[in-house]
NUGU-884734 format. One record per residue (C-alpha): residue number from 1; residue in three letters; x, y, z. Coordinates in nm, 2 decimals, padded with zeros to 4 digits. Layout:
BEGIN
nr_rest_east_north_up
NUM_Ala_X_Y_Z
...
! end
This chain:
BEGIN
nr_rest_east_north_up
1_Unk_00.00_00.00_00.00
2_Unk_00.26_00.25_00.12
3_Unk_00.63_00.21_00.03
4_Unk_00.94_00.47_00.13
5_Unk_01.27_00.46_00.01
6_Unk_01.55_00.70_00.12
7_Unk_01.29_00.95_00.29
8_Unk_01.54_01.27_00.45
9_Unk_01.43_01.58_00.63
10_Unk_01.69_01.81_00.76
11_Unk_01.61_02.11_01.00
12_Unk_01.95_02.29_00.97
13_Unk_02.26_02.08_01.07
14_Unk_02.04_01.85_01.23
15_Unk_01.93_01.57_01.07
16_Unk_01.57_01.43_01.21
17_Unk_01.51_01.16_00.95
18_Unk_01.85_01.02_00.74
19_Unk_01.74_00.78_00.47
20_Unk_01.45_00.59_00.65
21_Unk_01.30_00.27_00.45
22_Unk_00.93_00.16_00.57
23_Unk_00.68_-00.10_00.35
24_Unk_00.34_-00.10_00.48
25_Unk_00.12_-00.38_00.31
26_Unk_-00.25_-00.39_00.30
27_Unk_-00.47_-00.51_00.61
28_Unk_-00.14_-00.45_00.82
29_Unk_-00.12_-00.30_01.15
30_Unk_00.25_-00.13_01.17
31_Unk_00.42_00.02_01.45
32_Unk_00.66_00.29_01.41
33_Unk_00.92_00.26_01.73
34_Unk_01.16_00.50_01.87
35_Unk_01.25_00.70_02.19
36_Unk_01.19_01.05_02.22
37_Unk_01.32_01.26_01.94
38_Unk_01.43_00.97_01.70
39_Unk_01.22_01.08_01.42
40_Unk_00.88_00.96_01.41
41_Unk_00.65_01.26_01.43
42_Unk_00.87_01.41_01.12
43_Unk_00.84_01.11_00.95
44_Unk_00.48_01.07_00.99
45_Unk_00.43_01.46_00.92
46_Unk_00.60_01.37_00.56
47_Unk_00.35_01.12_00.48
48_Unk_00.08_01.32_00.62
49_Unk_00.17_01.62_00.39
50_Unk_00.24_01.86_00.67
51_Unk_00.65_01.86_00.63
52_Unk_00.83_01.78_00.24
53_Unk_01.13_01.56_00.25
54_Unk_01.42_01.68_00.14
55_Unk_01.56_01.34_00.00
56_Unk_01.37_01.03_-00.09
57_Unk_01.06_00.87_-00.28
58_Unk_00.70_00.80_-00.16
59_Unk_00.50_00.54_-00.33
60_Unk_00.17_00.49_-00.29
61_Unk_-00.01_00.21_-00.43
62_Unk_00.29_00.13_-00.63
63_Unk_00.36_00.48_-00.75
64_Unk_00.56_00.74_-00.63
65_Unk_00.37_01.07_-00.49
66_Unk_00.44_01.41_-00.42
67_Unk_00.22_01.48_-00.08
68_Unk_00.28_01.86_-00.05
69_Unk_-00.03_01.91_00.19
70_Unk_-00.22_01.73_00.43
71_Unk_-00.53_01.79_00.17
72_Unk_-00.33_01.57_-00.08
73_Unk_-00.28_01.33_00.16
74_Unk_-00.63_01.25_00.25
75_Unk_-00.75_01.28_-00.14
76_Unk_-00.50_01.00_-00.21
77_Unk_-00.64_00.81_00.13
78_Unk_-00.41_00.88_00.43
79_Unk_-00.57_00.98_00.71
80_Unk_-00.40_01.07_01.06
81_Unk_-00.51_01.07_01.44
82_Unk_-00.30_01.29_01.64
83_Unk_-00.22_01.26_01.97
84_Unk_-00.32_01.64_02.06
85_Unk_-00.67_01.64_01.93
86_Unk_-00.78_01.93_01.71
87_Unk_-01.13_01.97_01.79
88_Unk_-01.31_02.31_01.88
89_Unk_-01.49_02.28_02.24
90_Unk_-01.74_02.54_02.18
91_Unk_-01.84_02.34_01.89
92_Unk_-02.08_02.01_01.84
93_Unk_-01.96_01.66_01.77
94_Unk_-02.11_01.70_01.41
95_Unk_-02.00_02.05_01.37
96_Unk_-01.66_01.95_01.44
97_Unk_-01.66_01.66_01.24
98_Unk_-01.81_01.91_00.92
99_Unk_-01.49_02.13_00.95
100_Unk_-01.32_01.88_00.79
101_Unk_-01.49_01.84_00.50
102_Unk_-01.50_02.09_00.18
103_Unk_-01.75_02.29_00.23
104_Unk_-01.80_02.23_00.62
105_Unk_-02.02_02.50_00.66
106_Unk_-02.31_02.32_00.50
107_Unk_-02.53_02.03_00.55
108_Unk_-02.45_01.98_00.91
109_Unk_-02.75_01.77_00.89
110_Unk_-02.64_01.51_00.67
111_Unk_-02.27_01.47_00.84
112_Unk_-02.42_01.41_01.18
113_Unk_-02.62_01.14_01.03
114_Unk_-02.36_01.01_00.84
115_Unk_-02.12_01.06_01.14
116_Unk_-02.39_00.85_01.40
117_Unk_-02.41_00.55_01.14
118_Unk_-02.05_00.50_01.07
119_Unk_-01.92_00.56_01.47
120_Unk_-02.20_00.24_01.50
121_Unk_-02.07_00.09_01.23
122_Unk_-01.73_00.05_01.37
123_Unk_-01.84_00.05_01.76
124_Unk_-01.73_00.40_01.84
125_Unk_-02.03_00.56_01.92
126_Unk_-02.06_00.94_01.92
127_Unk_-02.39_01.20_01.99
128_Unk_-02.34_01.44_01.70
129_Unk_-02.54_01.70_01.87
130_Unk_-02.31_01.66_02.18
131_Unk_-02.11_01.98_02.29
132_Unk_-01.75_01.89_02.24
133_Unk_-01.62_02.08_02.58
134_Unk_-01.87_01.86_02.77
135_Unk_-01.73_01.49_02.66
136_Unk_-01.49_01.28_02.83
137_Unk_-01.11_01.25_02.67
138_Unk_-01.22_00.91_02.53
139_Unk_-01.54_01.05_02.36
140_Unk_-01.32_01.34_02.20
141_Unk_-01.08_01.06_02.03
142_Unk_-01.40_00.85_01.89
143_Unk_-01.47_01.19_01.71
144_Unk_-01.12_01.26_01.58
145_Unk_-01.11_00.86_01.48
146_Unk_-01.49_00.87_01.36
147_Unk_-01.38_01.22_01.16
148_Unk_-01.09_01.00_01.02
149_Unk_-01.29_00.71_00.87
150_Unk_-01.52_00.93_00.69
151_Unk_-01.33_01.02_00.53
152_Unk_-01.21_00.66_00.35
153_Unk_-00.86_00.60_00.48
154_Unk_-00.68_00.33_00.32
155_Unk_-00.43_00.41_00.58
156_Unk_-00.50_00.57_00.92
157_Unk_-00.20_00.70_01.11
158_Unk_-00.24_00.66_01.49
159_Unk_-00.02_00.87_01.71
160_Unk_-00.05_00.74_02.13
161_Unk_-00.42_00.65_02.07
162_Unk_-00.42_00.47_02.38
163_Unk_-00.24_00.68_02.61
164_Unk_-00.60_00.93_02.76
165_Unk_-00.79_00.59_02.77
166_Unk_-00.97_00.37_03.04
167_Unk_-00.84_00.02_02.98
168_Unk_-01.19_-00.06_02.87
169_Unk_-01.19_00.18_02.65
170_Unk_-00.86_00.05_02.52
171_Unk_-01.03_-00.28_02.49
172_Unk_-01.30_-00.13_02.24
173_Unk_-01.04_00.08_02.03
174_Unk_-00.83_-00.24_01.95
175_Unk_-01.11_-00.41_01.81
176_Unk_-01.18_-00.11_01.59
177_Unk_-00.85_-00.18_01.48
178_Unk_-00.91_-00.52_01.37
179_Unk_-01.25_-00.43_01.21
180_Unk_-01.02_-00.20_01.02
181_Unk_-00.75_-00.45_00.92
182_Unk_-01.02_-00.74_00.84
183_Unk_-01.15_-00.48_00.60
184_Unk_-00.83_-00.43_00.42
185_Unk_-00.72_-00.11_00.56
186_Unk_-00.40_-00.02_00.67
187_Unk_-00.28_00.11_01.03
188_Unk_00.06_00.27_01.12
189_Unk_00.04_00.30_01.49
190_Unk_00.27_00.49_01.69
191_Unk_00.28_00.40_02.09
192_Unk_00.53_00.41_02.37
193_Unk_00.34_00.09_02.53
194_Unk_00.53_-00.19_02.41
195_Unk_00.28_-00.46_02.55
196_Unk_00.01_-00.32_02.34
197_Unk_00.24_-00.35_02.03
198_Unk_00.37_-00.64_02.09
199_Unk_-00.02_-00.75_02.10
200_Unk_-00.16_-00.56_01.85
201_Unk_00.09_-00.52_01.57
202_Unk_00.18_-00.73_01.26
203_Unk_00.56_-00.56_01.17
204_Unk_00.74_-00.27_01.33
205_Unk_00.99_-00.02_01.22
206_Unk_01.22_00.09_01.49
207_Unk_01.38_00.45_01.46
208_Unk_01.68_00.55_01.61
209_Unk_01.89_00.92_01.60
210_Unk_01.64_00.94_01.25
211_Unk_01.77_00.60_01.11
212_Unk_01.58_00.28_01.09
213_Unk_01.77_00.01_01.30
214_Unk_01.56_-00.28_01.28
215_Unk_01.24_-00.42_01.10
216_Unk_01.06_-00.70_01.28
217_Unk_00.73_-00.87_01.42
218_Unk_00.63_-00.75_01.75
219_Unk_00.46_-01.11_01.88
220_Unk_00.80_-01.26_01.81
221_Unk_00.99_-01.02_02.05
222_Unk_00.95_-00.90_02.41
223_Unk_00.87_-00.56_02.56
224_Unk_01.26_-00.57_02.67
225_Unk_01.41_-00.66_02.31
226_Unk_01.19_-00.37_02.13
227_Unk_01.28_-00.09_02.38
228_Unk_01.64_-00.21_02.36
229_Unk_01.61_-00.16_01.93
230_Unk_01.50_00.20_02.04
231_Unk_01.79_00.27_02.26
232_Unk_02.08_00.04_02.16
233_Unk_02.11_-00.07_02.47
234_Unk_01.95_-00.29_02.74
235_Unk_01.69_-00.09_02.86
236_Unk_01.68_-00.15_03.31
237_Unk_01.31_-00.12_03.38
238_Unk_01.17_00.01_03.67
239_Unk_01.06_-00.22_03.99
240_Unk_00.89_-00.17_04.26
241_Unk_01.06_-00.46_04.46
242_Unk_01.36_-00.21_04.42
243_Unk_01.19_00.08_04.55
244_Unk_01.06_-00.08_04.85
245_Unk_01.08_00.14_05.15
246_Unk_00.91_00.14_05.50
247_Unk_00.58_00.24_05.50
248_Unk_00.57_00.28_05.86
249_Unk_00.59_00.65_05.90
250_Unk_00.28_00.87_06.07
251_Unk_00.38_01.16_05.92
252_Unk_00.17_01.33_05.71
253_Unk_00.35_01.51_05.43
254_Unk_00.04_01.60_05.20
255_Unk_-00.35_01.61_05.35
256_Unk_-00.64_01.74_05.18
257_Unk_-00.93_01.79_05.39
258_Unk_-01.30_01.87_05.22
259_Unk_-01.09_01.99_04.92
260_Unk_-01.35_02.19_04.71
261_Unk_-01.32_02.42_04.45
262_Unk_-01.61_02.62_04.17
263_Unk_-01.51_02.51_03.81
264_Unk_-01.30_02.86_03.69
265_Unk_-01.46_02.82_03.32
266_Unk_-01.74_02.68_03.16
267_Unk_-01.56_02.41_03.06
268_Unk_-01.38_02.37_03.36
269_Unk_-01.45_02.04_03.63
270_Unk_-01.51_02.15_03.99
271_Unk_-01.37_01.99_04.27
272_Unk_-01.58_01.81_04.51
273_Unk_-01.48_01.75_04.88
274_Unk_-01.19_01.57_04.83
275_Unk_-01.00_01.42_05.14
276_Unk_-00.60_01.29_05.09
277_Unk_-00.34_01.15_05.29
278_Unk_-00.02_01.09_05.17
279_Unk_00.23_01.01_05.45
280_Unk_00.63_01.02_05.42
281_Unk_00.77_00.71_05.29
282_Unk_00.44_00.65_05.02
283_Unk_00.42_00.71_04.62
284_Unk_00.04_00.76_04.55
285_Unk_-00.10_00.75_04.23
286_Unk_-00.39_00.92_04.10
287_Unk_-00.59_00.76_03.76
288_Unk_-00.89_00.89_03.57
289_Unk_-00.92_00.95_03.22
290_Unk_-00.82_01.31_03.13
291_Unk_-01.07_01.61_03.21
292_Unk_-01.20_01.44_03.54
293_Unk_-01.05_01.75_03.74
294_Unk_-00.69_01.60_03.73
295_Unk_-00.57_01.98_03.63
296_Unk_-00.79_02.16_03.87
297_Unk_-00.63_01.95_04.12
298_Unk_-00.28_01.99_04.03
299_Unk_-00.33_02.40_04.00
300_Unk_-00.49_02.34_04.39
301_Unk_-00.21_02.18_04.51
302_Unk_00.05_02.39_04.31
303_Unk_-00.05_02.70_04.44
304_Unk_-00.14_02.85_04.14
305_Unk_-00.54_02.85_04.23
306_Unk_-00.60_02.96_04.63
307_Unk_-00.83_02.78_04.81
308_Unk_-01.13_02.95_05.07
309_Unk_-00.98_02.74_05.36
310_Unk_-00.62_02.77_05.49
311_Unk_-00.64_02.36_05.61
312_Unk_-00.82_02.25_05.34
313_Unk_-00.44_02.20_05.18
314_Unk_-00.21_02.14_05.45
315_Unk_00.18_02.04_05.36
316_Unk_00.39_01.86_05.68
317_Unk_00.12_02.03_05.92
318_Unk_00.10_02.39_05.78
319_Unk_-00.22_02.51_05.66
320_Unk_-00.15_02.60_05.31
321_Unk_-00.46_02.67_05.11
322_Unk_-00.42_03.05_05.13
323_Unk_00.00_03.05_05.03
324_Unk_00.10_03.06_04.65
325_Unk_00.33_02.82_04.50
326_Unk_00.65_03.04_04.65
327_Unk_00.55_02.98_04.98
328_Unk_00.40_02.62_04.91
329_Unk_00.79_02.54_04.75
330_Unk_00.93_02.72_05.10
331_Unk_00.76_02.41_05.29
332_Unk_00.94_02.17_05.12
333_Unk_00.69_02.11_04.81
334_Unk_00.80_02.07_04.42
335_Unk_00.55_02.11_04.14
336_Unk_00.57_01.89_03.79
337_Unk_00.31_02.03_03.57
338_Unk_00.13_01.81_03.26
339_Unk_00.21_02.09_03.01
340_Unk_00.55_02.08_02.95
341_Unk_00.63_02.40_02.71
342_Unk_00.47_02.72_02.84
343_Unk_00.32_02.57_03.23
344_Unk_00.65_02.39_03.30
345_Unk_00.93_02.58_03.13
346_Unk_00.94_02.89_02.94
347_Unk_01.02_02.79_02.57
348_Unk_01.22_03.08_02.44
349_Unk_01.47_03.08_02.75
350_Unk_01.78_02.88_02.78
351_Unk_01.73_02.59_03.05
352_Unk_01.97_02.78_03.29
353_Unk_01.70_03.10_03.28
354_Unk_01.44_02.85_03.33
355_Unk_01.62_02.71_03.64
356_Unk_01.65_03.05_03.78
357_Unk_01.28_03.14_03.70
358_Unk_01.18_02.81_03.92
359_Unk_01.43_02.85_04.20
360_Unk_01.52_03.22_04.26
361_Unk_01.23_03.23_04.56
362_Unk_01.36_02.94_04.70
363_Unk_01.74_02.96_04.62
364_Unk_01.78_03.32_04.62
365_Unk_02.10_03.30_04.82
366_Unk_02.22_03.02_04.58
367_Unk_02.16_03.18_04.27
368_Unk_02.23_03.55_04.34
369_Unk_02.52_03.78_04.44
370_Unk_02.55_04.09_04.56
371_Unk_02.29_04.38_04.44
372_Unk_02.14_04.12_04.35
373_Unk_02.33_04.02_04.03
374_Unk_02.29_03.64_03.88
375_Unk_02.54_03.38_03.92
376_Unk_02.54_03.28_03.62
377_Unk_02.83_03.02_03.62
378_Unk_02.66_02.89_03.92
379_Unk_02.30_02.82_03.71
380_Unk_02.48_02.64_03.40
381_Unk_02.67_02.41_03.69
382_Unk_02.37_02.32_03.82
383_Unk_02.18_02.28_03.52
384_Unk_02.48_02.04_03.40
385_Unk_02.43_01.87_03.69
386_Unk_02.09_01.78_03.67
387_Unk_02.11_01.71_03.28
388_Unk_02.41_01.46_03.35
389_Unk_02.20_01.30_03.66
390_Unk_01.84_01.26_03.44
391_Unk_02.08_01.19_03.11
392_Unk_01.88_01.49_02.91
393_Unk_02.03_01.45_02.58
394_Unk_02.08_01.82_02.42
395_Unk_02.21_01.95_02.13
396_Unk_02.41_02.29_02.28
397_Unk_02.48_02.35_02.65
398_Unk_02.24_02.56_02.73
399_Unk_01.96_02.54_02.45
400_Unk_01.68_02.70_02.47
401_Unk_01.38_02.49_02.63
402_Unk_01.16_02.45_02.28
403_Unk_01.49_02.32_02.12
404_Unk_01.48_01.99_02.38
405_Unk_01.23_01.66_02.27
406_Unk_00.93_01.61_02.44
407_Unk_01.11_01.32_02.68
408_Unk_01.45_01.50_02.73
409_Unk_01.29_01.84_02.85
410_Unk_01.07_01.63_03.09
411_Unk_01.34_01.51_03.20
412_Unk_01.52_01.81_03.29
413_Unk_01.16_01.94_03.44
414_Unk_01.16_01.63_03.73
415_Unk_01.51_01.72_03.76
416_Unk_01.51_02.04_03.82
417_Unk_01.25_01.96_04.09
418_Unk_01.43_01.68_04.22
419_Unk_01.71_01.88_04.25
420_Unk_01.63_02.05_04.58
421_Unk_01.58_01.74_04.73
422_Unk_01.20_01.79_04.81
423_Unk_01.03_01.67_05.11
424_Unk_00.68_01.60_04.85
425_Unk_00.69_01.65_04.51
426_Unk_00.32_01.64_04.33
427_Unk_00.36_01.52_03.95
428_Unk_00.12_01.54_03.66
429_Unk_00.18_01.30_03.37
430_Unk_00.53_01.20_03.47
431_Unk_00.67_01.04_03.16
432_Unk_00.32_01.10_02.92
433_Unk_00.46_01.05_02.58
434_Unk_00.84_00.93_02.72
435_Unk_01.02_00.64_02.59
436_Unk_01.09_00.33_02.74
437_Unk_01.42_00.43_02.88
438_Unk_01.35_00.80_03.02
439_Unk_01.05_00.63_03.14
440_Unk_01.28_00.40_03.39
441_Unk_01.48_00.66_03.54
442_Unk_01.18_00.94_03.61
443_Unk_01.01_00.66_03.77
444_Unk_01.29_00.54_03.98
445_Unk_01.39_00.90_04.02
446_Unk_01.02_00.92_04.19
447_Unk_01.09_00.61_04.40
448_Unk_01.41_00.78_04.52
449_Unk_01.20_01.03_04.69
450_Unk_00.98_00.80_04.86
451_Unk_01.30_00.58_04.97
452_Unk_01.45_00.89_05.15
453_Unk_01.15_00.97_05.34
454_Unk_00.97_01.20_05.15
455_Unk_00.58_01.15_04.97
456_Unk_00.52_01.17_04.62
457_Unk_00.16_01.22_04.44
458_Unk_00.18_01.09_04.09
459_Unk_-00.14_01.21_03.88
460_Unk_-00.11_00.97_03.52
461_Unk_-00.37_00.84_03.29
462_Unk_-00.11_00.53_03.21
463_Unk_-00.25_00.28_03.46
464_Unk_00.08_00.05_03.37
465_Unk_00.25_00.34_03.51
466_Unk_00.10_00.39_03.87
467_Unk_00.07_-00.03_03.87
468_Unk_00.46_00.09_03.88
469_Unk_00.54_00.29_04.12
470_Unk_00.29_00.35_04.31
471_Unk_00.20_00.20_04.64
472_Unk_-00.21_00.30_04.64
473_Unk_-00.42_00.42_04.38
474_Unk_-00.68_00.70_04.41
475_Unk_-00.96_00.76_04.12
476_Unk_-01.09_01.09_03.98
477_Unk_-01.40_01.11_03.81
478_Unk_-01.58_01.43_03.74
479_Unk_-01.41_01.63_04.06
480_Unk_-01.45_01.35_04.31
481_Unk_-01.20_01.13_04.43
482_Unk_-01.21_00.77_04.56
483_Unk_-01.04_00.59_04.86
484_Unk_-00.65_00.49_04.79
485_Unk_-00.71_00.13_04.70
486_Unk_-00.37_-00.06_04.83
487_Unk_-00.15_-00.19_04.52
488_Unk_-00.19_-00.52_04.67
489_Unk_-00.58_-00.55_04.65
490_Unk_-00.60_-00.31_04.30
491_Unk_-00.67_-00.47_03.98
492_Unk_-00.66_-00.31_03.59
493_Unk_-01.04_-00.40_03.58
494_Unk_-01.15_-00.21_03.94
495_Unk_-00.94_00.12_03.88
496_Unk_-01.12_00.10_03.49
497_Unk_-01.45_00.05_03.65
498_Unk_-01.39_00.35_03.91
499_Unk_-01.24_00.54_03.63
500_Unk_-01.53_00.50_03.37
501_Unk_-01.76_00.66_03.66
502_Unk_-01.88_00.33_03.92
503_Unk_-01.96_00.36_04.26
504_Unk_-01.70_00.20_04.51
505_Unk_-02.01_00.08_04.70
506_Unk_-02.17_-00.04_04.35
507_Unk_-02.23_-00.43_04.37
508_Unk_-02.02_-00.51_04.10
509_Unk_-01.72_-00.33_04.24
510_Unk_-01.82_-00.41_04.59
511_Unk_-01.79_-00.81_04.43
512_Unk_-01.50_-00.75_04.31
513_Unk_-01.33_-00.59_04.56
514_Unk_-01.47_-00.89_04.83
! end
């Protein structure tokens, strides 16, 4: 269906893709491996028409193509899923769906219709007259996949599809996918979850520094031997049995008490009453699929939204509900946002102005001279520091943050935190869209933190990932949060039915919990 020979994209002296070689063959579920910043979203970008190669051929079909927009790419039958959806929240299900379309403005009408039938069609059902700023993370990706297949892919790009998913709804998507396949379409499927892949996927290209490295079939290899293809190296994964620490301690780094907040936009999730302990010594996780008040509650504990009640936050006994993040830092806390580029780091600033920008309240007397004048030899050691210690690859010294892959500036984020040596450190999404190897060291950089005697609350949406490192779950659905379930007595199928909306006390929880 798809052939490419030689394909090359340079951005300067750098070379993101050098001579990469992929055959995709009808009814065939690919994968496209790689760590962070080996290549993949440029290569994918060139088939989708977004980015032109600089070197190489394209066939499709047998003959070669010039794809010079993403409108070319679709006519021909290529049709991509990305991993940041592009829909408009102010706007229906079926009005979103019609932007895509020539014409969108017209015969809303007949695209809902057509939308409803072919969502049942291939068990991905969607409400057309739904407002998009009201649906669940899962429900927004059945309209960017529905909006996909109407338009007649032979081949359908998937970038993370999995990765703001229940595992039920996981369940459903893969078999979508083999519907798809069993109908002679084509799927090249990019993921960081290498059990999925191993499961789902006929063939695999692995990238590597923009080169292809291997070709091979998933089912035949282990999660180990694919993420060592990635890196070139044995990746060491993460265990818990490693991590293991003495959960003995009284001491209560982090408790939320009645936790409550008004949603700050109409398309905001308020938080309702929630109540948290998370003693020294202790990694707790919190799941939920994505807009279930996960950000609310990170910009709560943050500091960066106040709350009406000093002790409804309180960190190692202070009441802090009425301090800002400054003050919140002051007590020992350190703050990983979700958003990498423009919450967590500023992207036009070198990382050593980033550094200063996080730390000056806290390390003023580290950082500063006299008249207040910046050390700046002093920021590019530590920043050197933390980059050799978190092994953030970087292309210049002191690049600017936006320069830095997704993986290796989140990297540099939880070591910049990590840095001070917090007593609690409060994580959103610690390695979302991270390979298998920066994966491994965040993680057991979290664990390290727990080990010493501090607390650590992970928020994620990758349930293998709090399975991990956590020690007991906590579920968010729309603003309220569940009991810590104990890792020992939580299962993939209870935090998916707590996640999806069910009532600890419901029967068939309550079964499966006895």
């Amino acid at each position: 269906m798809l052939s490419v020979e030689g394909l090359t994209k340079r951005f300067g002296t750098l070379v993101a893709n050098d001579a990469v070689d992929l055959v995709i063959k009808p009814g065939e579920i690919h994968a496209l491996l790689g760590e962070n910043g080996a290549g993949k979203s440029t290569f994918v970008k060139m088939l989708f028409g977004s980015l032109r190669p600089d070197a190489g051929v394209i066939r499709w079909e047998g003959n070669p193509v010039s794809i010079e927009t993403p409108g070319e790419a679709r006519a021909l039958g290529i049709g991509m899923v990305f991993q940041h959806f592009s829909l408009f929240e102010a706007l229906t299900a079926g009005e979103n769906i019609a932007l895509a379309f020539e014409g969108g403005g017209t015969g809303h009408g007949a695209i809902g219709a057509r939308a409803r039938e072919v969502s049942e069609t291939y068990g991905l059902p969607i409400d057309p007259d739904a407002l998009v700023g009201e649906l669940s993370v899962g429900e927004r990706q059945r309209i960017e996949i529905v909006r996909c297949l109407m338009q007649d892919p032979k081949l359908i790009i998937l970038d993370e599809p999995t990765s703001v998913l229940t595992p039920q709804e996981a369940e459903k998507l893969f078999e979508t996918l083999e519907r798809l396949k069993s109908e002679g379409r084509s799927v090249l499927y990019i993921s960081h979850r290498l059990d999925e892949v191993r499961r789902l996927c006929d063939s695999a290209t692995v990238l590597r520094h923009g080169r292809v490295v291997a070709h091979c079939t998933p089912s035949e290899e282990t999660a180990g031997s694919l993420a060592a293809m990635m890196v070139g190296e044995e990746v060491e994964g993460f265990s818990r049995a490693s991590a293991a620490v003495d959960h003995a301690s009284d001491r209560a780094v982090l408790r939320l008490n009645g936790l409550s907040l008004p949603a700050a936009s109409p398309f905001a999730v308020p938080l309702k009453d929630i109540d948290l302990t998370v003693p020294a010594g202790m990694v707790i996780g919190i799941a939920g699929v994505a807009g279930n008040g996960q950000g609310e509650l990170f910009e709560a504990l943050s500091g960066e939204v106040l709350q009406n009640r000093a002790d409804m936050v309180s960190i190692d006994g202070s009441a802090a509900g009425h301090m800002d993040i400054e003050e919140r830092r002051a007590l020992g806390a350190a703050f990983v946002p979700e958003e990498r580029l423009g919450h967590g780091a500023a992207p036009a600033m070198a990382l050593t102005d980033n550094l200063f920008l996080s730390r000056h309240g806290t390390d003023s007397a580290l950082f500063t001279g006299t008249l207040g004048s910046i050390l700046k030899n002093k920021l590019k050691a530590v920043a050197a520091h933390i980059s050799e210690t978190m092994d953030v690859r970087k292309g210049a010294p002191d690049p600017h943050a936006s320069a830095l892959s997704g993986g290796n500036l989140q990297k540099y984020l939880v070591g910049r935190e990590l840095d001070r040596e917090p007593l609690l450190i409060i994580v959103n999404q610690p390695t979302w869209g991270v390979d298998a190897g920066a994966a491994a060291r965040i993680r057991g950089a979290l664990a390290n933190v727990a080990r010493r005697g501090g607390a650590v609350l992970a928020i994620s949406q990758d349930l293998d990932e709090l399975f991990e490192i956590a020690d007991a779950i906590a579920v968010m659905h729309h603003g309220r949060m569940s009991r810590p379930i104990p890792i020992e007595e939580a299962t993939r199928e209870k935090i998916g039915l707590l996640m999806g909306g069910a009532d600890p006390d419901h029967a068939e929880l309550a079964e499966m919990q006895a």
